[in-house]
Structures are given as structure tokens and as C-alpha cells.
GUNUKOL-120537 format. One record per residue (C-alpha): x, y, z; residue in one letter. Coordinates in Angstrom, 1 decimal. Last residue first. Layout:
BEGIN
+--------+--------+--------+--------+
|     c1 |     c2 |     c3 | marlum |
+--------+--------+--------+--------+
|      X |      Y |      Z |      A |
...
+--------+--------+--------+--------+
***
This chain:
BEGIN
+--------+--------+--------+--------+
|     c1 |     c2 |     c3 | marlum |
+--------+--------+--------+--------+
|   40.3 | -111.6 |  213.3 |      X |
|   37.9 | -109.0 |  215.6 |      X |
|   36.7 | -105.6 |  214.8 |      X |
|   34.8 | -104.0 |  217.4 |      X |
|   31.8 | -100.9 |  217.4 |      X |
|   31.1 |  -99.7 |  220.9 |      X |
|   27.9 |  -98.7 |  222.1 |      X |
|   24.9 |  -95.9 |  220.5 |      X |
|   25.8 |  -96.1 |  217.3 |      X |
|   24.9 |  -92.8 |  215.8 |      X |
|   28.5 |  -90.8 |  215.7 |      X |
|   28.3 |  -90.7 |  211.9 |      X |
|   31.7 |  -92.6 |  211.2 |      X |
|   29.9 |  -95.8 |  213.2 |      X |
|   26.5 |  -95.2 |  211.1 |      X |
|   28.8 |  -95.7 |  208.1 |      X |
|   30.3 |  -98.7 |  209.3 |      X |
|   27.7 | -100.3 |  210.3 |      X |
|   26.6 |  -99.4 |  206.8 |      X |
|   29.5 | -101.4 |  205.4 |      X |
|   29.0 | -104.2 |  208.1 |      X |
|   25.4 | -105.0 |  206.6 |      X |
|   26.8 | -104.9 |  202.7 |      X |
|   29.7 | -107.5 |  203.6 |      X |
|   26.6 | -109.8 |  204.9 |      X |
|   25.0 | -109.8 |  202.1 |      X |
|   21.6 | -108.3 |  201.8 |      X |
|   18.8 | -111.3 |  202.1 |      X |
|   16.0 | -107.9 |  202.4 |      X |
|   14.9 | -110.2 |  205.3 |      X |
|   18.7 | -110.1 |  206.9 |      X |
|   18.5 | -106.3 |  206.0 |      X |
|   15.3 | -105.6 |  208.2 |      X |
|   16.7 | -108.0 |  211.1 |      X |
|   19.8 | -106.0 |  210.7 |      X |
|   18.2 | -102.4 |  211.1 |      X |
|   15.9 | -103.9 |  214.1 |      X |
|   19.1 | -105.1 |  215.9 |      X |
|   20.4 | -101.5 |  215.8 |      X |
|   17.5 | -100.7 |  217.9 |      X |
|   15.7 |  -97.5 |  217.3 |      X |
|   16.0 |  -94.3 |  219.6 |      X |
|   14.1 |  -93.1 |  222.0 |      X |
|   11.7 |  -95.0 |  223.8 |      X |
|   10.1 |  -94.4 |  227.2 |      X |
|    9.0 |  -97.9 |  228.6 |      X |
|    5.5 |  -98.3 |  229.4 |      X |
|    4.7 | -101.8 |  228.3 |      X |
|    2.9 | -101.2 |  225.5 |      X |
|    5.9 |  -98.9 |  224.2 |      X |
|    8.1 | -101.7 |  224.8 |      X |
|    5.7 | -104.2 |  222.6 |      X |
|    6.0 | -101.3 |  220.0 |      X |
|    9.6 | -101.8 |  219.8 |      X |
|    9.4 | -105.2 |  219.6 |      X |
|    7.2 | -105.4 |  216.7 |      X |
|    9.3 | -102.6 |  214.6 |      X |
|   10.7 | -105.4 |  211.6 |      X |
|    8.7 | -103.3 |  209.1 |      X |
|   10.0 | -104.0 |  205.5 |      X |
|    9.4 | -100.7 |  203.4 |      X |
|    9.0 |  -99.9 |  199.7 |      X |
|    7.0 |  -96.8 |  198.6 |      X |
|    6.9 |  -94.8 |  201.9 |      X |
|    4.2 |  -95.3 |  204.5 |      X |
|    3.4 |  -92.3 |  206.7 |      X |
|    2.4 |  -93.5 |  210.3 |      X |
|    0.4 |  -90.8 |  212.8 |      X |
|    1.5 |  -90.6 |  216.1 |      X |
|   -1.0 |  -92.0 |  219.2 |      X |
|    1.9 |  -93.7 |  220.7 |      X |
|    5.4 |  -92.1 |  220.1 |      X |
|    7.2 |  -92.5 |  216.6 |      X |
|   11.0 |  -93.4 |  217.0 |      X |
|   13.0 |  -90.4 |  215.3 |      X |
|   14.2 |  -91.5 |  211.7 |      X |
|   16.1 |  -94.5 |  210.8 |      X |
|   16.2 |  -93.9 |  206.8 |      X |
|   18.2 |  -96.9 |  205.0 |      X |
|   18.5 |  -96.7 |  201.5 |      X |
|   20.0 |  -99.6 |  199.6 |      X |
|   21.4 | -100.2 |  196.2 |      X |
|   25.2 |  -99.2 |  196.9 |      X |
|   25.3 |  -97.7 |  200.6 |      X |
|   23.1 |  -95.2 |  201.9 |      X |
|   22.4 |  -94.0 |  205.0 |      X |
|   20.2 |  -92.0 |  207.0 |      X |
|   19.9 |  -90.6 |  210.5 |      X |
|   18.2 |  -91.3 |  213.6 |      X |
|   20.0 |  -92.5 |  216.4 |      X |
|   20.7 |  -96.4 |  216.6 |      X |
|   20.7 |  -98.3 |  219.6 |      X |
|   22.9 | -101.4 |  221.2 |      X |
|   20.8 | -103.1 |  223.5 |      X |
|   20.5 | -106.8 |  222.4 |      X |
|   24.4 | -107.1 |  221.6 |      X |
|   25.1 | -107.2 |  217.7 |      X |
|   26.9 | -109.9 |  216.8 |      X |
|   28.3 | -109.9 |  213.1 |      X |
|   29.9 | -112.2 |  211.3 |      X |
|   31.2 | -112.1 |  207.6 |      X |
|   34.5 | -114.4 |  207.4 |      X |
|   37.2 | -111.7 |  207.0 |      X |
|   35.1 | -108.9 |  208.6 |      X |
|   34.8 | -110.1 |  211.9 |      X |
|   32.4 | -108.0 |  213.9 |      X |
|   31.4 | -106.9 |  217.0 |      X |
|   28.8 | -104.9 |  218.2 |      X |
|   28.7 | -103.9 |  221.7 |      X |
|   26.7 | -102.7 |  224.5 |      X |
|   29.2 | -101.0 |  227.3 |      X |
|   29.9 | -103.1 |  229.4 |      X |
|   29.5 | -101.8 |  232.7 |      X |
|   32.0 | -100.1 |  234.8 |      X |
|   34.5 | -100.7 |  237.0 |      X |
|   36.6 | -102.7 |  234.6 |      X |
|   38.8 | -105.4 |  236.7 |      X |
|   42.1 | -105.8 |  233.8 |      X |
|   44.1 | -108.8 |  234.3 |      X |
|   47.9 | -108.7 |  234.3 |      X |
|   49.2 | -111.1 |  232.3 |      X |
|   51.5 | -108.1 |  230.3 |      X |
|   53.1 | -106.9 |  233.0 |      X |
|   54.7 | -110.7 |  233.8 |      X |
|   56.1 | -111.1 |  230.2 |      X |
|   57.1 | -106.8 |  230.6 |      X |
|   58.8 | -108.1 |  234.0 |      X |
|   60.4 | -110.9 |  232.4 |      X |
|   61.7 | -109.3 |  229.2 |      X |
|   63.6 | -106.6 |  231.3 |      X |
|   66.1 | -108.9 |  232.4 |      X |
|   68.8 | -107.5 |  234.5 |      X |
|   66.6 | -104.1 |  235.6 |      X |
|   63.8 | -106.7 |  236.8 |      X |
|   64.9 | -106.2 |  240.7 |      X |
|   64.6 | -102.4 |  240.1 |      X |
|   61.0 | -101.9 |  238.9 |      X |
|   60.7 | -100.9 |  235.9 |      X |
|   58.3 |  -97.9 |  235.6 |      X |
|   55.2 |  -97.6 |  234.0 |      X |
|   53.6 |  -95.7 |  231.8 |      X |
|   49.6 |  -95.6 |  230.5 |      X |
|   49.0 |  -93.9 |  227.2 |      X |
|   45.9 |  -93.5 |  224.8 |      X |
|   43.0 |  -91.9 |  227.3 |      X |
|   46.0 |  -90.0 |  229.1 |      X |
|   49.0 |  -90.3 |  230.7 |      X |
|   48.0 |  -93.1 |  233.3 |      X |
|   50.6 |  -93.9 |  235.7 |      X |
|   51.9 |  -96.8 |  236.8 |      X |
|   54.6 |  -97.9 |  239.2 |      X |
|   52.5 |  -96.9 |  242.1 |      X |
|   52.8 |  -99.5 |  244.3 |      X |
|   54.8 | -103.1 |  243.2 |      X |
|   53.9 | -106.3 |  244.4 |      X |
|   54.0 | -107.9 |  240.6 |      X |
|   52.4 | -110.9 |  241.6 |      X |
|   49.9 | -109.1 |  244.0 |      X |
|   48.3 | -107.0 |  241.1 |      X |
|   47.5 | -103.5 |  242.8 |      X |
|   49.5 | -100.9 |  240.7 |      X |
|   49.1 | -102.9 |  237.5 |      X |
|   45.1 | -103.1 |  237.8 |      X |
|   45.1 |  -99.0 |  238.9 |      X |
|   47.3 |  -98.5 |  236.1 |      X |
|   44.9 | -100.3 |  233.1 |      X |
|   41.9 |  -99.0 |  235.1 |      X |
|   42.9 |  -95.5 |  234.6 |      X |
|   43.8 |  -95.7 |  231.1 |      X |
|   40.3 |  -97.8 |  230.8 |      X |
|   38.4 |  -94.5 |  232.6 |      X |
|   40.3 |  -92.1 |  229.7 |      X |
|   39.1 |  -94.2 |  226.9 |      X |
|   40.8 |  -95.7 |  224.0 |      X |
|   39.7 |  -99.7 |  224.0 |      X |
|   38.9 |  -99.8 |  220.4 |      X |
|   42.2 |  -98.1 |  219.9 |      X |
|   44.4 | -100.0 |  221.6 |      X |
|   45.7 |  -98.5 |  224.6 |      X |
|   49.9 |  -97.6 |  224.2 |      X |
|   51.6 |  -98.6 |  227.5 |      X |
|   54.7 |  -97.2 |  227.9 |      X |
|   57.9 |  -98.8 |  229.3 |      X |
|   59.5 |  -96.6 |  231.6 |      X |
|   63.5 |  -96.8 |  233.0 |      X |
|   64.4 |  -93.8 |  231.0 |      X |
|   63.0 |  -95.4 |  227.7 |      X |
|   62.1 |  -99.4 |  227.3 |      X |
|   61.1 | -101.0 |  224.3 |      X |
|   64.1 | -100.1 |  222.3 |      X |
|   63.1 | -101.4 |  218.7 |      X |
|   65.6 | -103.2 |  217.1 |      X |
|   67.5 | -103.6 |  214.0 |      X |
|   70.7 | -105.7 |  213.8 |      X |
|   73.5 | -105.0 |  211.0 |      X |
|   72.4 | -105.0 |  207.2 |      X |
|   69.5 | -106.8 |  206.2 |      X |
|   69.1 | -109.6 |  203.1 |      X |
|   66.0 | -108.7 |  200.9 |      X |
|   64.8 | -111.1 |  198.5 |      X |
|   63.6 | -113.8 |  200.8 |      X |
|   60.8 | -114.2 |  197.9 |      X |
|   60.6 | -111.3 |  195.7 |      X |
|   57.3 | -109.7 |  195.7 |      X |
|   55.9 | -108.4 |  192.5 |      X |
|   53.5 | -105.5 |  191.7 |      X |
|   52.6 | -104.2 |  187.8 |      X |
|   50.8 | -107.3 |  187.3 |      X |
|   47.8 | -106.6 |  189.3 |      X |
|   44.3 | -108.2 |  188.2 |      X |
|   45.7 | -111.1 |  189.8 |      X |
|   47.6 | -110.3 |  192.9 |      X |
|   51.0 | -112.8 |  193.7 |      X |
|   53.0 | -112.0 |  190.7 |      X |
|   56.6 | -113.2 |  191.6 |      X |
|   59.8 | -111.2 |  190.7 |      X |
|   63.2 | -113.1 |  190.4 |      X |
|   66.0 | -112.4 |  192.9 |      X |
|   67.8 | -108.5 |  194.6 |      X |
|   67.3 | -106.5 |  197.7 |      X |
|   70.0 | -105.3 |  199.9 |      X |
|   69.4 | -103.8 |  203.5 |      X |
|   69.9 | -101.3 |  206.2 |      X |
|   71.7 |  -98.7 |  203.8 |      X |
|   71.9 |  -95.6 |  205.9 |      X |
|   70.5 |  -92.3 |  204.4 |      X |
|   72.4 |  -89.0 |  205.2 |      X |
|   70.2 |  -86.5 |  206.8 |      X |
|   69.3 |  -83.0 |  204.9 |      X |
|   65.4 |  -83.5 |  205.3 |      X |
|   65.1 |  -85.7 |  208.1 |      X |
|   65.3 |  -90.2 |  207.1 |      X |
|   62.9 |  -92.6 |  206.2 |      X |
|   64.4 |  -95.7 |  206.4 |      X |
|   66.7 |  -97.4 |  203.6 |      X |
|   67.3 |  -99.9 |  201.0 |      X |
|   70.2 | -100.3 |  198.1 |      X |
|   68.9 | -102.7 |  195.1 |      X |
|   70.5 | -105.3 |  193.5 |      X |
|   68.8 | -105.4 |  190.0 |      X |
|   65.4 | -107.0 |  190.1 |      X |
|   64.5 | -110.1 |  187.8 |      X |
|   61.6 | -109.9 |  185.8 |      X |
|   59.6 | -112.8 |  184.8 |      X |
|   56.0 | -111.2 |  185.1 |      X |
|   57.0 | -107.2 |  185.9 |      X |
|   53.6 | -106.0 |  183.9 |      X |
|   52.8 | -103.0 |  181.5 |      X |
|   55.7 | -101.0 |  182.6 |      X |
|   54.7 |  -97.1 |  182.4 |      X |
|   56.8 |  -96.1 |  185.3 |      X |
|   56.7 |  -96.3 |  189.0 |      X |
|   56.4 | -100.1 |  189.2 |      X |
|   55.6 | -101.5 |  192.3 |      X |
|   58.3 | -104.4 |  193.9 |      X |
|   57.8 | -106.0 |  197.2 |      X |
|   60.6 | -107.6 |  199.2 |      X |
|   60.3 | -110.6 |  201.3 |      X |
|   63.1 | -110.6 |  204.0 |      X |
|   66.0 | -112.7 |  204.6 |      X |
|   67.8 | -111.6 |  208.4 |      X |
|   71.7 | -111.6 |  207.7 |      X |
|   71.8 | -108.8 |  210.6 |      X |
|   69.5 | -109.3 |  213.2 |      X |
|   65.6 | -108.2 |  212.9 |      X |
|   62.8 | -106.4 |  214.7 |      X |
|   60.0 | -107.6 |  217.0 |      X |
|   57.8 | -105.1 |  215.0 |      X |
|   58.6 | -106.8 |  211.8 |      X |
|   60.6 | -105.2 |  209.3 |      X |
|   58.7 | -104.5 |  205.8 |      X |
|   60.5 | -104.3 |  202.8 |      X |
|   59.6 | -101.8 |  199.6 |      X |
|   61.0 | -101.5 |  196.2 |      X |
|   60.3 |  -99.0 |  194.3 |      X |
|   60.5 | -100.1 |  190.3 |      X |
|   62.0 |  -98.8 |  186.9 |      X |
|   61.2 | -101.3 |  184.0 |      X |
|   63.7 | -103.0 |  181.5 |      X |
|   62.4 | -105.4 |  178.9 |      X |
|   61.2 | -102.2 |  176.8 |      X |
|   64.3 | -102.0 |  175.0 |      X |
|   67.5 |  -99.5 |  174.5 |      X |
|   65.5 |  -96.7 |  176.4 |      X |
|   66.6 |  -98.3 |  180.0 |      X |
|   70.2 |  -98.5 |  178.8 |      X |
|   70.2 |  -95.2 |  176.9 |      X |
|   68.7 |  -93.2 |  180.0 |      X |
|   71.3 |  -94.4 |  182.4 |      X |
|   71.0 |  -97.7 |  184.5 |      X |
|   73.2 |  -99.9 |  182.8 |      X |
|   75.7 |  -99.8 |  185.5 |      X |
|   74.8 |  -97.3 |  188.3 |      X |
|   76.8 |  -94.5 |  188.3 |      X |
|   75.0 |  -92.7 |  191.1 |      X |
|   74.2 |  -89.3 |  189.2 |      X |
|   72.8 |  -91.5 |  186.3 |      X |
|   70.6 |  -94.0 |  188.9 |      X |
|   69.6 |  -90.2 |  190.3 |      X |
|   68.9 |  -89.0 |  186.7 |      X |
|   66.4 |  -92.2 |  186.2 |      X |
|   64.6 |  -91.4 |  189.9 |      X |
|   63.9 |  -87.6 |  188.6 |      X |
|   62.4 |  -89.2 |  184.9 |      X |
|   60.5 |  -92.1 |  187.2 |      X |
|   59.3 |  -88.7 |  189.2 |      X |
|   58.4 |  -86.7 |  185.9 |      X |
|   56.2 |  -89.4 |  184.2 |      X |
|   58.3 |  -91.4 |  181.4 |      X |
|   56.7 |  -91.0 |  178.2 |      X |
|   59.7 |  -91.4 |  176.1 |      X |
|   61.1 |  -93.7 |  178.7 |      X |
|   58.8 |  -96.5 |  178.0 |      X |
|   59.2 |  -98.8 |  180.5 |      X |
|   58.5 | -102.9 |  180.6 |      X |
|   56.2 | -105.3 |  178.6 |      X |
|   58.7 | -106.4 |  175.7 |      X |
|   59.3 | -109.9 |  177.3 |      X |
|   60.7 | -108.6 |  180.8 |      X |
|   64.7 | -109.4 |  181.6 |      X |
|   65.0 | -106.4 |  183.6 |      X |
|   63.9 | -105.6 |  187.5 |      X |
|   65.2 | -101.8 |  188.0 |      X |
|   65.8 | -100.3 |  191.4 |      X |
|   64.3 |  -98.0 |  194.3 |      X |
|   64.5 |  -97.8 |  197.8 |      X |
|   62.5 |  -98.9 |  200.5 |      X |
|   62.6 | -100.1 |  204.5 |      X |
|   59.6 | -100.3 |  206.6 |      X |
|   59.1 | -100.5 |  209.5 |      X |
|   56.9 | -102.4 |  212.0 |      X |
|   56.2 | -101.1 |  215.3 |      X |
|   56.2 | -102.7 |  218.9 |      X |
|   58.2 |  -99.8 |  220.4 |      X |
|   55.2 |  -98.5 |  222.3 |      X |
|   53.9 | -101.6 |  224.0 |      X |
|   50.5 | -102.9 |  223.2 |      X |
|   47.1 | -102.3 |  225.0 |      X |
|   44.1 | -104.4 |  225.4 |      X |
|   44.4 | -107.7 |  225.1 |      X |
|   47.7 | -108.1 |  226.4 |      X |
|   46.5 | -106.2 |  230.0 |      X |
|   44.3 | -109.5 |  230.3 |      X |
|   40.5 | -109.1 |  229.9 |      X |
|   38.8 | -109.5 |  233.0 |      X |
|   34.7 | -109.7 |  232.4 |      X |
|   35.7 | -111.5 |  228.8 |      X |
|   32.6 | -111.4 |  226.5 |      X |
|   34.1 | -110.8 |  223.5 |      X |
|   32.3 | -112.6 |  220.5 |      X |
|   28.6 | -111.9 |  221.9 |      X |
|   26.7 | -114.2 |  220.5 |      X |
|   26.3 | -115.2 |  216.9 |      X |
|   25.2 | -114.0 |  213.4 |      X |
|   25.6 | -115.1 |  210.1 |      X |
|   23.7 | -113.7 |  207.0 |      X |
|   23.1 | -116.0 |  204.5 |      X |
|   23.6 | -114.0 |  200.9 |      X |
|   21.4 | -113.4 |  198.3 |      X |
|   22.4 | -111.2 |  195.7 |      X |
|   20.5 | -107.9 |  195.2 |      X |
|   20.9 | -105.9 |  192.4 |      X |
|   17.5 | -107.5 |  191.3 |      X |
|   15.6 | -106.6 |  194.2 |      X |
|   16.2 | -102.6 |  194.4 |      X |
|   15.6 | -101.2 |  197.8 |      X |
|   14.4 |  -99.1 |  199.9 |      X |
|   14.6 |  -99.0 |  203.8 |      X |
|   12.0 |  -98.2 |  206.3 |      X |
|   12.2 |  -97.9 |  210.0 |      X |
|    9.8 |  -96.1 |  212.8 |      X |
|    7.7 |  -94.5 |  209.7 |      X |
|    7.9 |  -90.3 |  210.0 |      X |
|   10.7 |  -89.6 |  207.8 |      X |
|    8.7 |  -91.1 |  204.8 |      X |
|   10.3 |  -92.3 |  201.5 |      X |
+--------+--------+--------+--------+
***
């Protein structure tokens, strides 16, 4: 393999299966995005509630106490310490139908009121082969609390245990299985400020600024410097008096507020993982480097200059026609374009899962040249 050639790749055929790869136009191409699409407000967090308990009734395919690992030991000698019925070392070691489990329930980031039904999901922490037709024990949850801080319970889990994941039967989710305890909220508004958190494909210090100047000016809102941009993450804005009485409204009306970016685009790839897409924008580059991902090798080394002197390495596919043409044409190259390194995997027939992985990669190494977007 050379590092002189403008763009080679290895690879190995018969590991190769062939895959259309899909591409599109740009995916994004809003010129005023609305404030909704590019920040959310801090408070908008899910949580999650856990606590552990034992799911019995399995056929023979539960714990083993005798070779318990030292946490399912520690959690067996809390259910001891507790007094839970049946929960001591000689009713779990009686028969392997029993099988210690954590259970976890997530509470969505718009909260929950007390009475709420949940799905709860139960992981085995012992040696339990699988939890198919178990039934979990009533089982106390809580948050995370500080070191010497009294847990509250903030729900009750209990019902039959589904396997959802094959390959996985150690993990069941009990449907509805978790009732909560007393209302749970997330305050959205602090001191009189509701803050802005910047998405993280959008992170920049110019787009914090935008996000306030946009907010500041918007004529439905009619409100001067109510925002103020933190820094590259946060933007915060105050509540303005007349919307003290119903908070909702102003944060519905915040949240329509389009975005004017004073800047160019900058060239973007985006890509939708969960149905294989990718659009790469015409003038998104590459820096040289080289990566490797399962059976290929991409090498993307400094764009050759007229007059330099070509190496060919054992296996290549040279997609580089374009880039020459813009040398004919007098343009000062640099750097490859990412296009190029698609066009040569498209004609390797790589799959499309394999051409976002080593987007991927070349995003974690700094050389993509543009932004790098994940879209549902």
C-alpha cells in the first residue's frame, strides 16, 4: 500500500457482502431552523429509578448461590438485613427457580404523577441461566442518592417477566410493572431563567450567540435582552413578567422562534443510521489519514500535485477523476473529497453500515472537514 496514490483502499472480496448503498440530498437543509430544533431545555431529562429483587417461579434455570459473585452475595445479606420473606440464603439456595435481579425503570423527561404504570426491566446479577417465566417479587425503587442520604421509595415494581432480546434471556421487562409513588417532575424553570441547553451537533459558541440574538429580536415575544448566551452549550433567558402565571406559554412561544445563522453552512454529512442513508454535501473534505475497519483499509494520504510521481499499491479502485479535472482547471487542492472515499466504497459494494462506521472513525480523528449529523 502506497502513501503517495491520491486514494487507494484494500480489500478482501469474499468477506464482502453486497449491499446497495443509498444516498440522497442534503437531509437538513433548513436556512431558519426553529429554536426546537436545535436546543432543548435543561430539566428535560429522563431518570431512572432501580432497585433490586428476586423473580422466582423459573424451571431449574435460576441462581446458584454456591458460586454467587461477591455483589449478588453483598445484595443477598441486604434482603437478610431487611427481613425480606424468603429472601435469605436458605430460600434462594433451596432450588435454582429463584434468581437475584436489578431492576431498572426509566421516568420520562416530561415526568410522572403518582399511580403512573411503568415498564420495568429486570437483569440478572447472579449466575441465572434465563428469567423465562419468572415472576418478580415486589420490589422497592429509588434514585440515586449522596453517600450517607436516606433513599426515598419512588416506586413499586412487581408482574411476570417477558423476554423481549433474543440471544438475551438473562433480561426481562415487566409490562406496566412499576406503579410510582407521589408526582415527579422536573422544575424547568430556576430563579426566573429557563436555560437553554444547545444540542450537541449544533455546540458552537457563534450558534449560542445566534440562539439569544434570534430570541432577543423576535417581534412575537417583544422582549430586549432576555437572553444571554453562557457559553457554546448554554443560552438563558429570563421570564418575562406577563408569562409568570403560565410559564408553559412563553417556553411554547420560545421554542418557535426561528434561528437566522449568520454564517454559511457549514458542508455536512448526514446520516441516518437506522435505515442506512448517507448524504454527503459536494464539498465536505477529508484530511489525510488512514483507517481501518473490519476487511477494509482506507489510506487517504496528501493529494498528489501535478507533475508528482504515482506509486500503485497492490489493490486500488481510483475514483480521483474529478479531482484531477480541478487541478486542470487551476484550483489549489488540498485535501481529498469525502465523496471520492464513498464513491470508492459504493464500487467496492461495501454495505452501507460499513461506510458510516469509517465516517465515524474519520469523525473521532478530527479529519472531516464539516459537520458530521445523525438524523432519526
Amino acid at each position: 500500500m502506497s502513501s503517495n496514490y491520491p486514494l487507494s483502499i484494500i480489500h478482501y472480496p469474499f468477506l464482502i457482502t453486497v449491499v446497495v448503498l443509498l444516498t440522497t440530498g442534503s437531509l437538513l437543509n433548513a436556512a431558519s431552523p426553529r429554536l426546537e430544533d436545535l436546543v432543548r431545555i435543561k430539566g428535560q431529562e429522563t431518570t431512572t429509578i432501580r432497585g433490586y429483587g428476586i423473580v422466582s417461579g423459573l424451571n431449574g434455570t435460576g441462581d446458584d448461590p454456591k458460586s454467587y459473585s461477591p455483589l449478588a452475595q453483598a445484595i443477598l445479606r441486604q434482603f437478610e438485613r431487611s427481613g425480606m420473606a424468603g429472601a435469605g440464603e436458605k430460600g434462594i439456595s433451596t432450588s435454582r427457580n429463584n434468581a437475584l435481579v436489578e431492576v431498572t425503570v426509566t421516568i420520562p423527561a416530561n415526568g410522572g404523577r403518582d399511580g403512573d404504570r411503568l415498564d420495568a426491566t429486570a437483569v440478572a446479577v447472579g449466575n441465572a441461566k434465563s428469567l423465562t417465566g419468572g415472576v418478580l417479587s415486589s420490589t422497592a425503587l429509588a434514585a440515586a442518592v449522596p453517600h450517607n442520604e436516606q433513599t426515598q421509595t419512588l416506586g413499586m415494581a412487581w408482574g411476570e417477566i417477558t423476554i423481549e432480546q433474543q440471544g438475551a434471556p438473562n433480561v426481562g421487562r415487566i409490562k406496566n410493572g412499576c406503579r410510582l409513588f407521589g408526582d415527579f417532575t422536573n422544575p424547568y424553570i430556576k430563579d426566573g431563567n429557563v436555560t437553554l441547553v444547545i444540542k450537541k451537533e449544533h455546540t458552537d459558541p457563534r450558534m449560542a450567540v445566534y440562539i439569544a440574538d434570534a430570541i432577543n429580536s423576535d417581534p412575537e415575544i417583544n422582549q430586549q435582552g432576555i437572553a444571554r448566551a453562557i457559553d457554546s452549550h448554554f443560552v438563558v433567558v429570563r421570564v418575562p413578567q406577563q408569562y409568570f402565571a403560565n410559564p408553559m406559554e412563553f417556553i411554547s412561544e420560545l421554542m418557535s422562534v426561528e434561528v437566522l445563522q449568520k454564517r454559511p453552512a457549514l458542508p455536512r454529512v448526514t446520516i441516518n443510521e437506522r435505515v442506512g442513508v448517507i448524504a454527503i454535501d459536494e464539498n465536505v473534505e477529508v484530511k489525510p489519514t488512514l483507517v481501518t475497519h473490519r476487511n477494509f483499509v482506507a489510506e487517504i494520504p496528501p493529494v498528489l500535485q501535478p507533475g508528482e510521481q504515482e506509486q500503485m499499491p497492490r489493490q486500488f479502485v481510483d475514483i480521483d477523476t474529478p479531482l484531477k479535472l480541478r487541478q486542470m482547471n487551476g484550483e489549489n487542492v488540498t485535501n481529498m473529497k469525502l465523496k471520492s472515499l464513498q464513491a470508492s466504497l459504493d464500487a467496492l459494494r461495501a454495505a452501507p453500515q460499513d461506510v458510516i462506521e469509517i465516517i465515524k472513525i474519520l469523525k473521532a480523528q478530527g479529519a472531516i472537514i464539516g459537520e458530521v449529523v445523525f438524523v432519526e
